[in-house]
C-alpha positions as CSV (number, residue, x, y, z in Angstrom):
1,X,20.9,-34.7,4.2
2,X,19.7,-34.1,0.9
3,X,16.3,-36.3,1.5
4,X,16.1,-34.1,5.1
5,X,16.0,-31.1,3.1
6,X,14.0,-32.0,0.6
7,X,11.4,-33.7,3.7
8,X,11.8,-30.3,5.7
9,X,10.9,-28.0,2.0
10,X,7.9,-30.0,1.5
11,X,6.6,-29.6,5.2
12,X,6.8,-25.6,4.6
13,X,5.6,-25.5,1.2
14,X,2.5,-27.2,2.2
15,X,2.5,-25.1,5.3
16,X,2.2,-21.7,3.7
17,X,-0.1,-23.2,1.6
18,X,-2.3,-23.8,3.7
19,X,-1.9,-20.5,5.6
20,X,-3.2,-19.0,2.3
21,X,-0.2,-17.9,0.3
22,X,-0.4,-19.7,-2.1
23,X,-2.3,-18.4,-5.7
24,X,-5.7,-18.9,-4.8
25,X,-9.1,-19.2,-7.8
26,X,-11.3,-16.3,-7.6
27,X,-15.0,-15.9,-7.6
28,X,-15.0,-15.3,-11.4
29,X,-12.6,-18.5,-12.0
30,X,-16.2,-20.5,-10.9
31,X,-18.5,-18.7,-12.8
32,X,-19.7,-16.3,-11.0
33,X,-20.0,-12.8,-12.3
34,X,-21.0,-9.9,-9.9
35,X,-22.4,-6.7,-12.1
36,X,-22.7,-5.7,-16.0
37,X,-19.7,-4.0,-16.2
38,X,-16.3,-5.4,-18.1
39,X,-13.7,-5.9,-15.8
40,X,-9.8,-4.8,-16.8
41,X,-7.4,-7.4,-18.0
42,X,-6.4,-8.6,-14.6
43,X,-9.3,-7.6,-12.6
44,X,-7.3,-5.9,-10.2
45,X,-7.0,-2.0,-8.7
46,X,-3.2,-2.4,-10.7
47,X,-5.7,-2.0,-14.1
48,X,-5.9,2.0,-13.6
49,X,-2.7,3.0,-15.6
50,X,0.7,3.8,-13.3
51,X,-0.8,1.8,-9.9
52,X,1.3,-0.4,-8.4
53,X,1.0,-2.9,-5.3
54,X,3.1,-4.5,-2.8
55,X,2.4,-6.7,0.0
56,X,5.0,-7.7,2.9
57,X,3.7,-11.1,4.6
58,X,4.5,-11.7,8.4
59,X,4.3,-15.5,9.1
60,X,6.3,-16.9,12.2
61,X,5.9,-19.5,14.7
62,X,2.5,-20.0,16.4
63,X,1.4,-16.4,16.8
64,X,2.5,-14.5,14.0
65,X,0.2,-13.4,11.4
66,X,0.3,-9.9,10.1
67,X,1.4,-8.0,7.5
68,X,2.0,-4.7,5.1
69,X,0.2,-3.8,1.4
70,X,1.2,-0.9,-0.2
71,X,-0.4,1.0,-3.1
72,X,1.4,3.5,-5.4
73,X,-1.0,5.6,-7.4
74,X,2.0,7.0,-9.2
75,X,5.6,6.2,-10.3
76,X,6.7,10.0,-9.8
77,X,7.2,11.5,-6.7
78,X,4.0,11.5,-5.2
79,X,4.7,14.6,-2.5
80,X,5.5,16.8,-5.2
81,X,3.0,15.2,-7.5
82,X,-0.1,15.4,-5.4
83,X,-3.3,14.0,-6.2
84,X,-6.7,14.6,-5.7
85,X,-8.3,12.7,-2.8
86,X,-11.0,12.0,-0.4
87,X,-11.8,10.1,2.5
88,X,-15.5,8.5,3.3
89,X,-15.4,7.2,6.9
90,X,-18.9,4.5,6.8
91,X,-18.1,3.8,10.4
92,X,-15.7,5.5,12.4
93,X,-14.2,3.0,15.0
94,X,-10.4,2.7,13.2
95,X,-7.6,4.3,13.3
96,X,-6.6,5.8,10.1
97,X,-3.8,8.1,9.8
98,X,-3.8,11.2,7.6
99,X,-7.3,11.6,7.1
100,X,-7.8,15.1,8.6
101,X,-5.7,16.8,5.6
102,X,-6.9,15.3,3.1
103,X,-10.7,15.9,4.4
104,X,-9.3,19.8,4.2
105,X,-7.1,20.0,1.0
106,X,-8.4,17.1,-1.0
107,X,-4.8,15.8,-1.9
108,X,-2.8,12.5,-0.8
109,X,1.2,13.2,-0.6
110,X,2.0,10.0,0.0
111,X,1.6,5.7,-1.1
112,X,-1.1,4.4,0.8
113,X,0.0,1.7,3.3
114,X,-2.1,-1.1,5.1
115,X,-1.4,-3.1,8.1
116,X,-2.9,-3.8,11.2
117,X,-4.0,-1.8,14.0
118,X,-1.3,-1.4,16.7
119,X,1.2,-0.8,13.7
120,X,-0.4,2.7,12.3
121,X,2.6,3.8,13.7
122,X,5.1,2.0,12.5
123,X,4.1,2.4,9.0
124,X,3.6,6.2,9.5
125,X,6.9,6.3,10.6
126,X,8.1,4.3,7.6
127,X,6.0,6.4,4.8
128,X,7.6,9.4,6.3
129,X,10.9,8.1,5.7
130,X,10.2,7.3,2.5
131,X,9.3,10.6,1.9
132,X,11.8,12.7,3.1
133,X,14.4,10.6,1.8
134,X,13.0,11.1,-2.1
135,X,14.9,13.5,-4.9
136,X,14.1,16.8,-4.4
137,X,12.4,16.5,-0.8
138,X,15.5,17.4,0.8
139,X,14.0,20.6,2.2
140,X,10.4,18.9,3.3
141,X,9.7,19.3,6.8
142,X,5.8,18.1,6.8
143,X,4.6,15.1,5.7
144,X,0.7,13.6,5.7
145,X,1.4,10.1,5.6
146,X,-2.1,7.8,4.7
147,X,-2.0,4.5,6.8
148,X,-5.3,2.5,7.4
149,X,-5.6,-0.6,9.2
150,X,-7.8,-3.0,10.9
151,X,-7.5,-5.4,13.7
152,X,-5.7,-8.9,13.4
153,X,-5.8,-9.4,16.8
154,X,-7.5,-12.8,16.3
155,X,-5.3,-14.8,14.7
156,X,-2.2,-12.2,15.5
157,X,0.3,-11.4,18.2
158,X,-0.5,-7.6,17.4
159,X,0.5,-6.5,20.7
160,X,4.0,-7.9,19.5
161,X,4.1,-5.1,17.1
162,X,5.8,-7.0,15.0
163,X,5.2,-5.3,11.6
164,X,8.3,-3.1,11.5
165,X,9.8,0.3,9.6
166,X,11.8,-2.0,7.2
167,X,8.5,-4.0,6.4
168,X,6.8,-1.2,4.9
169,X,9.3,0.1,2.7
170,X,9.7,-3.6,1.5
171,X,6.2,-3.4,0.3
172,X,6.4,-0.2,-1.1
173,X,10.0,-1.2,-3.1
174,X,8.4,-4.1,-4.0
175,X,4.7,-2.9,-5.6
176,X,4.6,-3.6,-9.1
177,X,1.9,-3.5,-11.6
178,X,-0.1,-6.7,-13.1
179,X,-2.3,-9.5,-10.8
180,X,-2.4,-8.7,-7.6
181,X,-1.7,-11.5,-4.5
182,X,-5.2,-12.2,-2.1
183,X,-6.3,-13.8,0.7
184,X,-3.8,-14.0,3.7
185,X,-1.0,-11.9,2.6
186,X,-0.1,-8.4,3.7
187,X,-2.8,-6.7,5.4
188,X,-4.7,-9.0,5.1
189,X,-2.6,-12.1,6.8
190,X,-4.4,-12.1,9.9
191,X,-7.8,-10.9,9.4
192,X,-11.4,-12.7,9.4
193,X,-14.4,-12.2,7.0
194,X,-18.1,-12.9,8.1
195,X,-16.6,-16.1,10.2
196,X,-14.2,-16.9,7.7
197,X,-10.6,-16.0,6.3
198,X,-10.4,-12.7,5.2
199,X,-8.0,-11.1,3.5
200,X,-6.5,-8.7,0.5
201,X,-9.0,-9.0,-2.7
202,X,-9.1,-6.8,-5.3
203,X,-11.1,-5.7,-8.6
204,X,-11.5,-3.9,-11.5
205,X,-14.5,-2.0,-13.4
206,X,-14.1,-0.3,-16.9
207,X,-16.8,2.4,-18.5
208,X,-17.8,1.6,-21.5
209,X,-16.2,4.1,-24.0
210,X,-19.4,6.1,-24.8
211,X,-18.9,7.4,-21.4
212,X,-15.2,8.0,-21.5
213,X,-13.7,4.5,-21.1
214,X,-12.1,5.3,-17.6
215,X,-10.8,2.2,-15.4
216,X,-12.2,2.1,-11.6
217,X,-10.3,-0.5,-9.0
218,X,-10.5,-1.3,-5.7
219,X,-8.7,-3.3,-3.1
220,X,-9.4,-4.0,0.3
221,X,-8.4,-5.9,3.5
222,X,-11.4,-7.5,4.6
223,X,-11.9,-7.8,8.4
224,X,-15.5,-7.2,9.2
225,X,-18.9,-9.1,9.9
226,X,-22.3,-9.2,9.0
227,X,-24.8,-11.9,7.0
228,X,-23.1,-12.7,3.7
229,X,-24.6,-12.9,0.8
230,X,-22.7,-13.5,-3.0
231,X,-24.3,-11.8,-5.9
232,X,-27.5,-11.7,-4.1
233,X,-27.3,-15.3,-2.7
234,X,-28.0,-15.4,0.7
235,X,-24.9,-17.7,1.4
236,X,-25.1,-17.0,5.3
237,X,-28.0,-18.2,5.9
238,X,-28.1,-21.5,3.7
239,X,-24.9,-22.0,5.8
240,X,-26.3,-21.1,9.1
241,X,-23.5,-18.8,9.8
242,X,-24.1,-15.6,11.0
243,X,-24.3,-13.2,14.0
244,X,-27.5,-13.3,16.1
245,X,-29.6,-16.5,15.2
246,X,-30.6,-17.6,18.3
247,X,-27.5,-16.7,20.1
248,X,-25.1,-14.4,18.8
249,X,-23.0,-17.2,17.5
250,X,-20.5,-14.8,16.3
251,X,-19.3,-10.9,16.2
252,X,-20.3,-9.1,13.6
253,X,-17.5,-6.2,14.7
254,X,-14.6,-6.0,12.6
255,X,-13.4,-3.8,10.2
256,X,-12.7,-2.9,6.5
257,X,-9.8,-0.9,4.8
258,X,-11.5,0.3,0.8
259,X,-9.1,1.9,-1.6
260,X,-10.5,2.9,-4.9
261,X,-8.3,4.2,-7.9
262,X,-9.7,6.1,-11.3
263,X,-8.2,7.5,-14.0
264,X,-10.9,9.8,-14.6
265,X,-10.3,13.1,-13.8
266,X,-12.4,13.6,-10.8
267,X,-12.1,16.1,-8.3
268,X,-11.9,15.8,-4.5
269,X,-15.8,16.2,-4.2
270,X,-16.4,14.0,-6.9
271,X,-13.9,11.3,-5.1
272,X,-16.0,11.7,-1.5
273,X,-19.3,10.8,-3.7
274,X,-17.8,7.9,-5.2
275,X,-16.2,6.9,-1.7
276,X,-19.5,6.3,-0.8
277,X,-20.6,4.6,-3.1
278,X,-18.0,1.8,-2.0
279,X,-20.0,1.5,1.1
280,X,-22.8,0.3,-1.2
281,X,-20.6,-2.3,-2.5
282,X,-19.8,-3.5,1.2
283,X,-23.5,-3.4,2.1
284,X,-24.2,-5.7,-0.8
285,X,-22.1,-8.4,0.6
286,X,-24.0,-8.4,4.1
287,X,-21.7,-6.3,5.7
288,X,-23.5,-4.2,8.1
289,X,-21.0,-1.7,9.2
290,X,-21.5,-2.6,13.0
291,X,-21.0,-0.2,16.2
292,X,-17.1,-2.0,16.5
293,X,-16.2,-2.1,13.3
294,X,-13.9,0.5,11.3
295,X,-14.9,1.1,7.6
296,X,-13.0,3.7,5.7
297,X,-12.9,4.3,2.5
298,X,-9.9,6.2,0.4
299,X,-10.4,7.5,-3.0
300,X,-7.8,8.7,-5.3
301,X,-8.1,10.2,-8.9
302,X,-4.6,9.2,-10.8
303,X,-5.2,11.5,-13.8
304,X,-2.3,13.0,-15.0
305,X,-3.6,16.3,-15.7
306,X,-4.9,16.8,-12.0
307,X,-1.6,16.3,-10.0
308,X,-0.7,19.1,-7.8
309,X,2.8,20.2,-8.0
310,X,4.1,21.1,-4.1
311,X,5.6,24.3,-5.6
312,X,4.1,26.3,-8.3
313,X,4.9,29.9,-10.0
314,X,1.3,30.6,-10.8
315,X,-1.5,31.1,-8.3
316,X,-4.2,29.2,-9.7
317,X,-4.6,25.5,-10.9
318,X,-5.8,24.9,-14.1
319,X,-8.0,21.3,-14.1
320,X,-10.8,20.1,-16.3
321,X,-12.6,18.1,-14.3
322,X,-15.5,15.8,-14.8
323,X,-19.1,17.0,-14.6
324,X,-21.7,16.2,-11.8
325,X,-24.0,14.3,-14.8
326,X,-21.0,11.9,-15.8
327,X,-20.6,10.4,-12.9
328,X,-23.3,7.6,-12.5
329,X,-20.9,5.2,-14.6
330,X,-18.3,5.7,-11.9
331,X,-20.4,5.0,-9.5
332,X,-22.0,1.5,-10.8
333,X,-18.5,0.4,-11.2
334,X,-17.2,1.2,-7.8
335,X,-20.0,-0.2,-6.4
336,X,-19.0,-3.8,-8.3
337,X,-15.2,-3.8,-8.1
338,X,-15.9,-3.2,-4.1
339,X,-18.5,-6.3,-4.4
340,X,-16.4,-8.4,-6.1
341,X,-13.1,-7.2,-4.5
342,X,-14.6,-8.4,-1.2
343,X,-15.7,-11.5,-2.2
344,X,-12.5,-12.0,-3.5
345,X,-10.8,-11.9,-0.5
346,X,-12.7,-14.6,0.9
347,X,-12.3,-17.6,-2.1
348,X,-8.7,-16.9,-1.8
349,X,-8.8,-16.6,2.0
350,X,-7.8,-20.1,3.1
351,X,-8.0,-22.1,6.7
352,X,-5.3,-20.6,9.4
353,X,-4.5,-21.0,12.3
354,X,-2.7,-18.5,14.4
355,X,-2.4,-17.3,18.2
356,X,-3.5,-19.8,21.3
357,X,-4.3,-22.4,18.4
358,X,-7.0,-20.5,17.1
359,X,-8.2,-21.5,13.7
360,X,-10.4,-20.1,10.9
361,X,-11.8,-22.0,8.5
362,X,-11.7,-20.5,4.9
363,X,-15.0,-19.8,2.7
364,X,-16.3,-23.4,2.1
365,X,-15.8,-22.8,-1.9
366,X,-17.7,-26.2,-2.2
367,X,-20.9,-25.6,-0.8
368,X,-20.7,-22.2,-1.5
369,X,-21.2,-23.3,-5.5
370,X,-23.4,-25.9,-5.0
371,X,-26.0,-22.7,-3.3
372,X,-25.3,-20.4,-6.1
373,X,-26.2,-23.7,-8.7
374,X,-29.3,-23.9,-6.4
375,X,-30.4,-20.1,-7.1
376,X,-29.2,-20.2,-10.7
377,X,-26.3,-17.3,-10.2
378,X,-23.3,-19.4,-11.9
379,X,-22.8,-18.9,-15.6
């Protein structure tokens, strides 16, 4: 019995393994270096002080491939600790939830969730929960949850609806601080990449300190198509992979989730402009933001001296905010860290294979480095 077990242990080590769960190298592990900017000591959206992330992975049977991620801007209570927000929507086929108050008050109230798209509800549901059921929300009777999501529906049962109410509080209890999973876990589980495995991938940008030192990260769940290219390398077509030669070989619809995270003080205006700037970051990869393809982008400003209590005795708020002229830094490094975040997600997006036996092959990491040796981009 003990052999059996040890046999049967092996078998679904190596399994998840190969669906992608295991620690995977990032672009930067193989010298290559997107940008000018420093990146934060783990290169990751958890670098802007007090943000947290959790994932909650869905892997079962033959069909199964979905997920939850979870980011906490703030320890506190984030409904009565609001912060400043905005919402960019590059192309608007998705289904985000919550993005109609926050394009009118310029506040999120609660963590923002990620998952896939038949299971906006669920995770609404399950931020709402979370909510109400907080110290000192006893009396809250509204509450603007923020889930965004893209579709798995490749590689994942989604009309199962499988992601459920308990999930997303599991990634939510669960989001700590430090290096952040990629590739095929939470949100990112099921999705697809330019052809390939998609996933979670995350990074990090800091300002140098002459222009206030502030950390910028990102993290997103990749899920979209277009004509890659790494650090300015067209990878795509050295591969002979992408949509519309000769044929349309493959879609370039699809989707992608952006969350970016400062610690400068930045207001809700400020946070739209750099929002967009994320979209620059996407472009940069190839990504072309197609007619089917849902690209959102959620900015949030963690600064400490910009949350918005929910009850107040005075009638103003009192905020120093950046000015218009210091915000170029912040926008080179959201425009990186959503580069590098993207490509990310593909080197640590591995081979799976999910519903009716359909496989996706993971970023061939091989040949990928032997073209970037080719055009001299690898330190």
């Amino acid at each position: 019995m003990k052999i059996l077990h040890y046999f049967l242990t092996c078998l679904m080590v190596a399994f998840f393994c190969d669906q992608g769960t295991a620690q995977s190298r990032r672009c930067r592990d193989f010298g290559i270096k997107i940008g000018v900017l420093n990146t934060g000591k783990a290169n990751a959206i958890t670098d802007v002080p007090g943000v947290k992330v959790g994932h909650k992975t869905l892997i079962a049977g033959d069909s199964i491939r979905t997920g939850v991620t979870a980011i906490i801007p703030h320890s506190g209570n984030i409904f009565q600790e609001k912060l400043p927000a905005a919402i960019y929507i590059g192309n608007g086929f998705g289904k985000l939830a919550g993005y109609s108050q926050v394009e009118e008050l310029g506040n999120i109230e609660t963590p923002i969730v990620l998952t896939n798209t038949l299971s906006v509800p669920a995770a609404s549901n399950a931020l709402i929960s979370y909510t109400l059921s907080l110290e000192d929300n006893e009396r809250v009777s509204s509450v603007n949850s923020i889930v965004g999501e893209t579709n798995d529906g490749g590689l994942n049962d989604i009309r199962g609806r499988h992601v459920k109410e308990s999930d997303v509080l599991e990634a939510i209890n669960n989001a700590k601080g430090g290096p952040v999973e990629e590739g095929a876990v939470g949100a990112g589980t099921g999705t697809v990449c330019f052809g390939y495995k998609g996933g979670i991938g995350t990074a990090s940008r800091i300002i140098p300190k002459d222009f206030g030192g502030y950390t910028v990260g990102v993290i997103v769940q990749t899920n979209f198509g277009g004509v890659l290219e790494i650090n300015g390398v067209p990878i795509a077509v050295e591969l002979e992979n992408y949509p519309f030669k000769d044929k349309i070989e493959n879609s370039a619809d699809g989707s992608c989730m952006i969350v970016v995270m400062t610690d400068a003080p930045l207001s809700s205006r400020n946070l739209k402009r750099i929002a967009k700037r994320a979209m620059l970051g996407l472009a940069k990869t190839g990504g072309v933001a197609s007619n089917g393809s849902g690209d959102y982008v959620i900015a949030v400003s963690t600064a400490e001296n910009l949350r918005i209590p929910y009850a107040s005795d005075s009638r103003t708020n009192k905020m120093e905010v950046l000015r218009n002229d210091e915000m170029t830094p912040l926008f080179l490094a959201t425009i990186e860290a959503t580069e590098e975040a993207i490509i990310n997600s593909l080197f640590a997006g591995k081979t799976m294979t999910g519903k009716n036996n359909h496989k996706v092959e993971g970023l061939p990491v091989d040949e990928v480095i032997e073209i970037m040796k080719k055009y001299n981009r690898i330190d």
